[in-house]
C-alpha positions as YAML, in Angstrom:
chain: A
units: angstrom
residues:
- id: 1
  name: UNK
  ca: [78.60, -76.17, -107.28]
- id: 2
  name: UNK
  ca: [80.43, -78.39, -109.63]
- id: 3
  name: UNK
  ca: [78.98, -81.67, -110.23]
- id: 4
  name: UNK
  ca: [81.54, -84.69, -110.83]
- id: 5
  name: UNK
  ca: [78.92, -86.87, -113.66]
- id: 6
  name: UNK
  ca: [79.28, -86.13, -117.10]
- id: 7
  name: UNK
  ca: [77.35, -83.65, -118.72]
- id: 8
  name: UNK
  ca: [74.89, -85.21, -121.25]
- id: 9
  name: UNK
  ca: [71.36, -84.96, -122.96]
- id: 10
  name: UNK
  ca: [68.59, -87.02, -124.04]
- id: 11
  name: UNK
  ca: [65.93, -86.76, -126.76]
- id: 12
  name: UNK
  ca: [62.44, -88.40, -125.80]
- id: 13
  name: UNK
  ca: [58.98, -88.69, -127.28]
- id: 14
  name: UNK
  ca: [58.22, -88.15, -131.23]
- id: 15
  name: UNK
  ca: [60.59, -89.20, -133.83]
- id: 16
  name: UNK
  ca: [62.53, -86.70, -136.28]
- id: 17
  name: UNK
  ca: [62.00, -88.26, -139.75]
- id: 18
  name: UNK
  ca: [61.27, -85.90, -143.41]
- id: 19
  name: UNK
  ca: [62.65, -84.90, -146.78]
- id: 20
  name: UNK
  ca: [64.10, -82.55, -148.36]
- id: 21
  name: UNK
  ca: [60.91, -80.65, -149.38]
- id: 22
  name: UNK
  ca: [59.62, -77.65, -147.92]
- id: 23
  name: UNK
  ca: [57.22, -78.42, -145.13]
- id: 24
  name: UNK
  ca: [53.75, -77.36, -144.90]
- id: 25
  name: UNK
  ca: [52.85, -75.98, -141.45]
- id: 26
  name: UNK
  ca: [49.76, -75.01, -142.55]
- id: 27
  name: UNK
  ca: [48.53, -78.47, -144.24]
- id: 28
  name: UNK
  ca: [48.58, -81.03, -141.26]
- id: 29
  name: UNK
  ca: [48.81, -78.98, -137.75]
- id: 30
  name: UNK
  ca: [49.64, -81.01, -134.94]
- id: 31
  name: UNK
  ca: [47.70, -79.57, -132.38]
- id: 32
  name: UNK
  ca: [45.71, -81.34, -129.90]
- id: 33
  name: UNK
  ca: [48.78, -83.95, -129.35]
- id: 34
  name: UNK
  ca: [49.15, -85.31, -125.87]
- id: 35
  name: UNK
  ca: [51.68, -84.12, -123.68]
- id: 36
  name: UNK
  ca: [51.69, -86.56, -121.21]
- id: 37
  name: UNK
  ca: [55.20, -86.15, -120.27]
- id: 38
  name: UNK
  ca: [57.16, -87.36, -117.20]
- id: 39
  name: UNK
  ca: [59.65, -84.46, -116.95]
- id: 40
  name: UNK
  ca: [62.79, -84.87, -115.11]
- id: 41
  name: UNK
  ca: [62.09, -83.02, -111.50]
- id: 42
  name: UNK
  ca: [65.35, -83.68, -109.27]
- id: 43
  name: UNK
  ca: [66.69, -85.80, -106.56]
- id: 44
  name: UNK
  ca: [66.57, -85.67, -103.16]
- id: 45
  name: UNK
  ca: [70.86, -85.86, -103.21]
- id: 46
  name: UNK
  ca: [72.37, -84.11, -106.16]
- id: 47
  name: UNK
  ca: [75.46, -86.17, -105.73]
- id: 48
  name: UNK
  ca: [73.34, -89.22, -106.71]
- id: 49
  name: UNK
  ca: [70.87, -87.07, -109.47]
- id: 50
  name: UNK
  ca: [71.68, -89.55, -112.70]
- id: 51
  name: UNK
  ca: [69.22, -87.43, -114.53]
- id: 52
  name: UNK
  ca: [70.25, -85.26, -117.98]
- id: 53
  name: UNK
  ca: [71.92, -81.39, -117.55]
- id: 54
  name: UNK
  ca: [68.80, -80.82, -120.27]
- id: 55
  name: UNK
  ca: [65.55, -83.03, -121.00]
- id: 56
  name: UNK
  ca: [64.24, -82.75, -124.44]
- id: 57
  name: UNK
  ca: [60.90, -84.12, -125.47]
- id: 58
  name: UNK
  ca: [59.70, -84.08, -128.91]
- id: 59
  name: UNK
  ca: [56.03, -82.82, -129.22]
- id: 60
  name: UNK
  ca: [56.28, -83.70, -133.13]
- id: 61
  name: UNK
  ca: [59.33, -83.70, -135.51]
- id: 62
  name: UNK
  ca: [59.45, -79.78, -136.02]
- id: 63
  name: UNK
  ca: [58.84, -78.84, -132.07]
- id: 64
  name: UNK
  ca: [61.13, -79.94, -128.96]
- id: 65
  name: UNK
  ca: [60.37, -78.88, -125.03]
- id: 66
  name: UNK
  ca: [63.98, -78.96, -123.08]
- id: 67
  name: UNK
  ca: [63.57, -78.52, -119.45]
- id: 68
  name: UNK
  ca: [66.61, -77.44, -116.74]
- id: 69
  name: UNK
  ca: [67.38, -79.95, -114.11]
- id: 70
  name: UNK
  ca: [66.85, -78.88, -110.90]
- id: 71
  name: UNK
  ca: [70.70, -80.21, -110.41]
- id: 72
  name: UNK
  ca: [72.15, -77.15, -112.31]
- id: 73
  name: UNK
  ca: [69.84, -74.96, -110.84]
- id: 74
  name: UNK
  ca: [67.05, -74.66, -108.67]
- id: 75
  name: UNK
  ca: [64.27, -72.86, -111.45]
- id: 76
  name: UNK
  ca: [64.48, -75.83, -113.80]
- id: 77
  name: UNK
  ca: [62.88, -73.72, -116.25]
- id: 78
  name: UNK
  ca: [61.47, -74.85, -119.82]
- id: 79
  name: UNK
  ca: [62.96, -73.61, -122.83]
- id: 80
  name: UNK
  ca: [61.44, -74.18, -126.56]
- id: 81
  name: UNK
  ca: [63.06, -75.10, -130.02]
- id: 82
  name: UNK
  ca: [60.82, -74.53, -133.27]
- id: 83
  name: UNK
  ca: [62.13, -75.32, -136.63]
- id: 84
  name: UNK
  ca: [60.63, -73.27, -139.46]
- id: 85
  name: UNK
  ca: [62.13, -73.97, -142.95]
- id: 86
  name: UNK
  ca: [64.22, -70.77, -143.22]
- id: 87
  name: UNK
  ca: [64.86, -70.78, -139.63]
- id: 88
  name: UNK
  ca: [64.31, -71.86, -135.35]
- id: 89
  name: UNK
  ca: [63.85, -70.08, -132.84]
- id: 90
  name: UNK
  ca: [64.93, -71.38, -129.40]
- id: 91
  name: UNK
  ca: [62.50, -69.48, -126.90]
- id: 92
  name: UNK
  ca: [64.79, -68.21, -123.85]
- id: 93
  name: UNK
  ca: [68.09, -69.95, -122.79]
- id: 94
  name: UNK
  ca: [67.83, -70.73, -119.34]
- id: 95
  name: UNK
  ca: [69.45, -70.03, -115.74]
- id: 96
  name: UNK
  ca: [73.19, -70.83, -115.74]
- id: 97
  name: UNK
  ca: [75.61, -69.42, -117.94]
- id: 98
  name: UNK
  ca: [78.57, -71.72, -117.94]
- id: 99
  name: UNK
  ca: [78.01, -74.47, -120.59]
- id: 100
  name: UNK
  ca: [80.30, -77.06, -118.66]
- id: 101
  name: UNK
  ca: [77.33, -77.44, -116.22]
- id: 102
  name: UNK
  ca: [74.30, -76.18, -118.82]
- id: 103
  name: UNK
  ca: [75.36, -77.45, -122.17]
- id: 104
  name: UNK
  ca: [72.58, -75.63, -124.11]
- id: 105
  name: UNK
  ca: [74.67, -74.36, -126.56]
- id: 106
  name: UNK
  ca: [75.70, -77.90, -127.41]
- id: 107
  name: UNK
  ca: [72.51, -79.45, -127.35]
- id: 108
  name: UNK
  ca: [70.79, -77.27, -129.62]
- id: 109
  name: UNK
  ca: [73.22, -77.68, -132.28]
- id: 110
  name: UNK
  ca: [73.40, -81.30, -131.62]
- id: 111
  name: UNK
  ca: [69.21, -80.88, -132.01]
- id: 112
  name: UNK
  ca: [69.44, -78.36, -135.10]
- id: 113
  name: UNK
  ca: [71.61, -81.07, -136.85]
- id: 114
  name: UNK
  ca: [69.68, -83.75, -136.63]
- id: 115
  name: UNK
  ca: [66.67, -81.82, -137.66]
- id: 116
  name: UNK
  ca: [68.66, -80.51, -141.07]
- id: 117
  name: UNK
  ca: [69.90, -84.15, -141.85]
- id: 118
  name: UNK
  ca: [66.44, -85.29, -142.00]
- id: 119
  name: UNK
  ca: [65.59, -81.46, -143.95]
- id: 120
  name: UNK
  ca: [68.63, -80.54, -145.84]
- id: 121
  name: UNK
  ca: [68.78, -77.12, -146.47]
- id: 122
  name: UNK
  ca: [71.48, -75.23, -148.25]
- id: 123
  name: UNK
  ca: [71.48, -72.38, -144.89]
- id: 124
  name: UNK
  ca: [69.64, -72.69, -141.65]
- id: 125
  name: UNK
  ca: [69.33, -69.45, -138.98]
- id: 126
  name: UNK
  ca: [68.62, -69.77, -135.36]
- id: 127
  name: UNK
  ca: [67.32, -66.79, -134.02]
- id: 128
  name: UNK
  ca: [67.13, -67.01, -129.89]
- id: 129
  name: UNK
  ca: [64.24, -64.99, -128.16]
- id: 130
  name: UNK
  ca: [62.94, -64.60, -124.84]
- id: 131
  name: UNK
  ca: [59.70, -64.83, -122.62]
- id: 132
  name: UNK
  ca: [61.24, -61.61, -120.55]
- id: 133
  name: UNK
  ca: [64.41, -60.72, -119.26]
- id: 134
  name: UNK
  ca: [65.00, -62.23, -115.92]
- id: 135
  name: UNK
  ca: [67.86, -64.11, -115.06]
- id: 136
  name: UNK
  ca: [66.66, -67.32, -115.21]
- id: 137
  name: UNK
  ca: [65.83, -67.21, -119.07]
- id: 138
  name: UNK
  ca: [68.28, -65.19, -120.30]
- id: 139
  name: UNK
  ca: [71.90, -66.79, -118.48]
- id: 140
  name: UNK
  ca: [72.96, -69.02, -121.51]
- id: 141
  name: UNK
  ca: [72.66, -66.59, -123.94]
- id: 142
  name: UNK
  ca: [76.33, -65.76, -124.00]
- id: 143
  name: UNK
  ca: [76.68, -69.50, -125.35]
- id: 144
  name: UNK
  ca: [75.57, -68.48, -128.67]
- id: 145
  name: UNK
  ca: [77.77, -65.32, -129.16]
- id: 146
  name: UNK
  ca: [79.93, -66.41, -132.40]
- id: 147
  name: UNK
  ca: [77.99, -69.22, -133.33]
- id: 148
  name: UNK
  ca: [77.17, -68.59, -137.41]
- id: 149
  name: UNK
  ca: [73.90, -68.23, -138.74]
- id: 150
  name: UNK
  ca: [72.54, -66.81, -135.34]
- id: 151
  name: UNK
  ca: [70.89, -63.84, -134.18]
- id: 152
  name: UNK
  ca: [70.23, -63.04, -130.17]
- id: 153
  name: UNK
  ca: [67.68, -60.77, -129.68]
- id: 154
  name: UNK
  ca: [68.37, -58.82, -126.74]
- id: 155
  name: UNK
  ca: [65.75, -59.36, -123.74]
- id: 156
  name: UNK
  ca: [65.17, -56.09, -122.68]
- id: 157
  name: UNK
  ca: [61.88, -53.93, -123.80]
- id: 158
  name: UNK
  ca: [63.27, -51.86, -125.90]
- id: 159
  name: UNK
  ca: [65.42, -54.19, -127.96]
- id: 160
  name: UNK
  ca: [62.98, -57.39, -128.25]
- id: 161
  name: UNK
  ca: [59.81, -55.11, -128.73]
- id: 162
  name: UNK
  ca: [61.36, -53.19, -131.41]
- id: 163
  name: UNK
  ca: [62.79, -56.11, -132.88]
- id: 164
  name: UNK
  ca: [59.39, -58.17, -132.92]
- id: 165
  name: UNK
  ca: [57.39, -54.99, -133.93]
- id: 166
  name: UNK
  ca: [55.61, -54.14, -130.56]
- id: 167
  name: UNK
  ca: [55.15, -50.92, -129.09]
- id: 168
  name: UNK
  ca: [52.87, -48.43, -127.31]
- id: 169
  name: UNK
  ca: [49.33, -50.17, -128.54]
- id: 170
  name: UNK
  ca: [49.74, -53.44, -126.37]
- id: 171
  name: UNK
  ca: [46.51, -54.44, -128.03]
- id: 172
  name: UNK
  ca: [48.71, -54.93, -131.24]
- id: 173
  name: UNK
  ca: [49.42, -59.08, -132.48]
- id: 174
  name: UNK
  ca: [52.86, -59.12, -134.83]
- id: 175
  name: UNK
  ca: [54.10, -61.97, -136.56]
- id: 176
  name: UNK
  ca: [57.62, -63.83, -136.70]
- id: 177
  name: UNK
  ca: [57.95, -65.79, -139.78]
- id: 178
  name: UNK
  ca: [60.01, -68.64, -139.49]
- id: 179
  name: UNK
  ca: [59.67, -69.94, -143.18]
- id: 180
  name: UNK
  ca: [56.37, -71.47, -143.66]
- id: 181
  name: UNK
  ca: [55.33, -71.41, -139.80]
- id: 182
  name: UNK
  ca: [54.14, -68.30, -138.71]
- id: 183
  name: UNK
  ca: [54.27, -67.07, -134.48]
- id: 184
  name: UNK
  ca: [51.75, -64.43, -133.21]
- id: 185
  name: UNK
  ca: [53.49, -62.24, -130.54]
- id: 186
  name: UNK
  ca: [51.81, -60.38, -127.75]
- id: 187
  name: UNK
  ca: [53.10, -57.99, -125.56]
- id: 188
  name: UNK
  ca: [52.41, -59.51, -122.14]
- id: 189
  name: UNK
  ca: [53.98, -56.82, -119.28]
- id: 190
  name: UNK
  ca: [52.65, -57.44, -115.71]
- id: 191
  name: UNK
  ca: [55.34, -60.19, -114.39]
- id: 192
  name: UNK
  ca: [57.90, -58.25, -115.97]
- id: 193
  name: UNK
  ca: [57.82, -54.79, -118.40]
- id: 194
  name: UNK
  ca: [59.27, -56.61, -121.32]
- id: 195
  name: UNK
  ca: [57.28, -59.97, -120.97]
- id: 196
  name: UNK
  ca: [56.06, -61.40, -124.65]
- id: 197
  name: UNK
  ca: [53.56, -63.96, -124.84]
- id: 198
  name: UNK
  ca: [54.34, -66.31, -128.54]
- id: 199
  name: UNK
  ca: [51.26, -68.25, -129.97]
- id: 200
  name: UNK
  ca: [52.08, -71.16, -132.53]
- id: 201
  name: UNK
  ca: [49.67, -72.01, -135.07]
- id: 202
  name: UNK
  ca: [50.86, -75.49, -135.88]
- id: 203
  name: UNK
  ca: [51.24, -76.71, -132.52]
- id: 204
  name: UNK
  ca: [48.31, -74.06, -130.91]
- id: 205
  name: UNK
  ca: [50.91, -73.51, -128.34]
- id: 206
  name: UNK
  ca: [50.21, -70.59, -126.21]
- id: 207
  name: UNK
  ca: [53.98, -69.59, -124.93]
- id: 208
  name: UNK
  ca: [53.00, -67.42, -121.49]
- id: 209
  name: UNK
  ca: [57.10, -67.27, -120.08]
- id: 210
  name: UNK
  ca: [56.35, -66.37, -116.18]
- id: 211
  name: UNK
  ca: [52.93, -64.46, -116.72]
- id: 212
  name: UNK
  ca: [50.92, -67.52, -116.43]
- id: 213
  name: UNK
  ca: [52.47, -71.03, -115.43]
- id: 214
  name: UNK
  ca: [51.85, -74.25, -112.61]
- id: 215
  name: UNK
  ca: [53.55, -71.99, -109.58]
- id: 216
  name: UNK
  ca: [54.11, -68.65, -108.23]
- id: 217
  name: UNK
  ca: [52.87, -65.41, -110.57]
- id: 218
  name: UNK
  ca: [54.68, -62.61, -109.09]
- id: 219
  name: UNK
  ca: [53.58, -59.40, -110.10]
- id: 220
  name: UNK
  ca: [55.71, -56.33, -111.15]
- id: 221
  name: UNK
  ca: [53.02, -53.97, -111.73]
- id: 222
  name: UNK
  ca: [49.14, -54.89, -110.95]
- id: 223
  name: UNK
  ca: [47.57, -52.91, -113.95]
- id: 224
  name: UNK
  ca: [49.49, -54.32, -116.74]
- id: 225
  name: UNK
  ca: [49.48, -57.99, -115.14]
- id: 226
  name: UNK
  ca: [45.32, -57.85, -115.23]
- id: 227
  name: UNK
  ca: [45.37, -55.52, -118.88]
- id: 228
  name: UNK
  ca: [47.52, -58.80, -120.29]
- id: 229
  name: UNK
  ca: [45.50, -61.14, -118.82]
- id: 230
  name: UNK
  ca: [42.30, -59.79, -120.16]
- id: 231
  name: UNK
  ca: [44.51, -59.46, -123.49]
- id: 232
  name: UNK
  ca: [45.18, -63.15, -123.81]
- id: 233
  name: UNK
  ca: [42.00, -64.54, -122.71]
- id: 234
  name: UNK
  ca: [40.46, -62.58, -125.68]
- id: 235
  name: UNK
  ca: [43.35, -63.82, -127.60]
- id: 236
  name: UNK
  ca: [42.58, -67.59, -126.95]
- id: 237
  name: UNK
  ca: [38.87, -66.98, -128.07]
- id: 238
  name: UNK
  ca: [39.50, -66.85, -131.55]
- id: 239
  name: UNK
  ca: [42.53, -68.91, -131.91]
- id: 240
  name: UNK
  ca: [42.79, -72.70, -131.61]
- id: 241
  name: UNK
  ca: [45.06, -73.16, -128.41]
- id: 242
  name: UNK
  ca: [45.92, -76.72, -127.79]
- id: 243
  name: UNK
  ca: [48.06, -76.01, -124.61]
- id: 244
  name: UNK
  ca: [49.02, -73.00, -122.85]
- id: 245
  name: UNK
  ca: [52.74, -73.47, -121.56]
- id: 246
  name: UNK
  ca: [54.43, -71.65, -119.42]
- id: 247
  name: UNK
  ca: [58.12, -71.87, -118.25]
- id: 248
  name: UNK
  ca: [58.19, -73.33, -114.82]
- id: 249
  name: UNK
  ca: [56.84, -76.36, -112.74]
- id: 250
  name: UNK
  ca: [56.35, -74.58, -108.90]
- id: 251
  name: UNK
  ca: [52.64, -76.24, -107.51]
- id: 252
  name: UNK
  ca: [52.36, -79.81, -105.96]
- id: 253
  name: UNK
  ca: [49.61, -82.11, -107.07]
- id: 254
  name: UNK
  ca: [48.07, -80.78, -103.70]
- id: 255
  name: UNK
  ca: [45.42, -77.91, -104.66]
- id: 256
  name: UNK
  ca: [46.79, -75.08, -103.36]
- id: 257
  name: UNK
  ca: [50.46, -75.84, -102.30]
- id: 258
  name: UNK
  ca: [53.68, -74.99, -103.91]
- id: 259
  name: UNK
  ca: [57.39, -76.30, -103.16]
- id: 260
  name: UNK
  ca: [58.88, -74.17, -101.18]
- id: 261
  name: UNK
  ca: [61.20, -71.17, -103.02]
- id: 262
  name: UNK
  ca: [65.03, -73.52, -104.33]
- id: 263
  name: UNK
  ca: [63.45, -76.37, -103.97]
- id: 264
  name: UNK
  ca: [65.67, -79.07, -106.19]
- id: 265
  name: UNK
  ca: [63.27, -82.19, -105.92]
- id: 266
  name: UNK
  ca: [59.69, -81.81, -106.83]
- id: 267
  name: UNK
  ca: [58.66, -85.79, -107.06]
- id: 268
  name: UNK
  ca: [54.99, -84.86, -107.39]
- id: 269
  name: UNK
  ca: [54.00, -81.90, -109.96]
- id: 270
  name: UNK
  ca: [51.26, -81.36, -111.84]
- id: 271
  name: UNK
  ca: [51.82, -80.83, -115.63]
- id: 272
  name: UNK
  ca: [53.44, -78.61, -117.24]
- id: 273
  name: UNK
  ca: [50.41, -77.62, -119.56]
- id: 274
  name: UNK
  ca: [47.57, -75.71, -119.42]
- id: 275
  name: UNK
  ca: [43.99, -75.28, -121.48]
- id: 276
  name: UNK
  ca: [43.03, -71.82, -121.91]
- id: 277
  name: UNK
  ca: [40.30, -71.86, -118.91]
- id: 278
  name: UNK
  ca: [43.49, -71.25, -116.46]
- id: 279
  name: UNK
  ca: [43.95, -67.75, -118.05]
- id: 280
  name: UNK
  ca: [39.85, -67.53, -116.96]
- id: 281
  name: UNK
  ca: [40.93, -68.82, -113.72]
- id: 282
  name: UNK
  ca: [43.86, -66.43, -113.28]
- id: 283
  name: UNK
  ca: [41.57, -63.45, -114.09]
- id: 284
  name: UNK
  ca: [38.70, -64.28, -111.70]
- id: 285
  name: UNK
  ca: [41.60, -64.47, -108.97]
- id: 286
  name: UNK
  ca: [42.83, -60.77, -109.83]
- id: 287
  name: UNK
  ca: [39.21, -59.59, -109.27]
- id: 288
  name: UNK
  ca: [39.20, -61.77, -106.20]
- id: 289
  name: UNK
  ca: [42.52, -60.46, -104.73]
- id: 290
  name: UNK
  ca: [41.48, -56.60, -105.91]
- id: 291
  name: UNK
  ca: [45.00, -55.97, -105.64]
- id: 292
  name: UNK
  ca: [45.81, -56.54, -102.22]
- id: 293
  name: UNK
  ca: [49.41, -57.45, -101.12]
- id: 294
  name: UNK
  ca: [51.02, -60.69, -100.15]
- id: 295
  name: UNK
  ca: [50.59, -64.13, -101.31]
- id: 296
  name: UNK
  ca: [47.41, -65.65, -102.37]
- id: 297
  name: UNK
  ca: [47.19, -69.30, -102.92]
- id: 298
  name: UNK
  ca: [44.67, -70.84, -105.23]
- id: 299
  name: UNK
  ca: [44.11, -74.49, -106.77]
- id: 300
  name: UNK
  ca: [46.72, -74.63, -109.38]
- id: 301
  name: UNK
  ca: [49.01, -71.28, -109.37]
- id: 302
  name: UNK
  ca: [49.73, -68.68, -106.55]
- id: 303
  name: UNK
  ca: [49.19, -65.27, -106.66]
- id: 304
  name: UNK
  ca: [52.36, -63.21, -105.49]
- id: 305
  name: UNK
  ca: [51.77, -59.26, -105.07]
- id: 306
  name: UNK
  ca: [54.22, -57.35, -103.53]
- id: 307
  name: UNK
  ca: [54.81, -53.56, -105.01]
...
């Protein structure tokens, strides 16, 4: 649908200032930072939806959350921007392609440039990853193709596993150097076969994509969803994790009720972050639902098993 408003951005919460120095990610973490964020969930007419084509909130001056509106499509899904000081690394690009309604492409070099003017550097990458391959995460990345500096990773298993160093030992942790600020990456299959779970030291953001997040987990295949499950909540036990985030907003703030599949005005969600005892919560519900099909509601996520 083409919408007749201007397509624009905004940039909300922490400030970008710095130098010119390299920064220290290991010196002065910012975990444990509130996220008390009011993200931008619809309208009840998108003719009248004044909201931005992409929210950005600024967790600290080296890590920005953009979220879909619900206007350009229904999944509103979260993407991530981390700045490094050889390179970022925008996590997934979300669920329209066309940048004249979803100007991601735009707004991440708007973002990237203001980050370098307050860090000069002489050359900057952007490398562009994914949480797993489905649609919704993976639509803008034709946005990037040409742009210089950049590489996209492909989202399918065999290209972003081989590229990130993952494999046949799932139990295995690899690490993506960014220049000074170093990401942990898991394999995570279960939601999808090529899922990756990213864990930030700085921030102690625990990236989960569509494995674990405030809404529906739909699950591809049961033994891999409960083997990752089991893999992160060991994970999280001897790492500081500050907020586990995953890339959707489904649940109401009703205990046990989701907005209903497209729904493009959610006016009462919870948040978007999670503490580590959800992954606990998620794996008591897999032993509770002992893998039997259909859709099984709890507090704060739903369980969706359908072979």
């Amino acid at each position: 649908m083409r919408r007749t408003r201007s397509a624009k951005t905004t940039l909300v919460g922490g400030v970008m200032t710095g130098g010119t120095h390299p920064i220290d990610f290991t010196a002065a973490p910012s975990q444990g930072r509130s996220l008390d964020v009011r993200w931008i969930h619809g309208s009840e007419s998108a003719k009248h939806n004044t909201d931005p084509d992409i929210q950005v909130h600024a967790y600290d001056a080296h890590t920005l959350i953009l979220r879909q509106n619900m206007a350009v499509h229904c999944e509103a899904p979260f993407l991530f921007l981390l700045f490094g000081n050889d390179r970022a690394v925008l996590l997934d690009t979300g669920a329209t392609a066309a940048a004249e309604f979803f100007p991601l492409r735009r707004t991440v070099d708007d973002l990237v440039g203001r980050w370098l003017a307050a860090h000069p550097r002489d050359r900057y990458e952007l490398l562009v990853l994914h949480t797993h391959a489905h649609g919704d995460h993976v639509a803008g990345d034709g946005q990037f193709a040409g742009r210089p500096d950049t590489v996209v990773v492909g989202a399918d298993r065999a290209t972003a596993w081989a590229y990130l160093g993952l494999g046949a030992d799932l139990d295995r942790v690899t690490t993506l150097d960014l220049g000074g600020r170093v990401l942990e990456c898991l394999a995570s299959p279960g939601h999808h076969e090529a899922a990756v779970t990213f864990y930030d030291a700085f921030t102690g953001f625990l990236f989960t994509g569509d494995t674990v997040y405030p809404g529906r987990l739909y699950v591809q295949d049961w033994a891999a969803f409960r083997d990752t499950i089991d893999r992160l909540v060991r994970f999280t036990e001897t790492r500081a994790v500050s907020h586990v985030l995953g890339c959707h907003i489904e649940m109401t703030t009703t205990p046990g009720v989701d907005y209903p599949i497209r729904t493009t005005y959610q006016p009462d969600e919870p948040p978007l972050q999670m503490s580590p005892r959800r992954l606990r919560d998620v794996r008591a519900a897999i032993d509770e639902v002992d893998g039997r099909t259909g859709r099984h509601p709890y507090a704060d996520f739903v369980i969706c098993w359908e072979p």
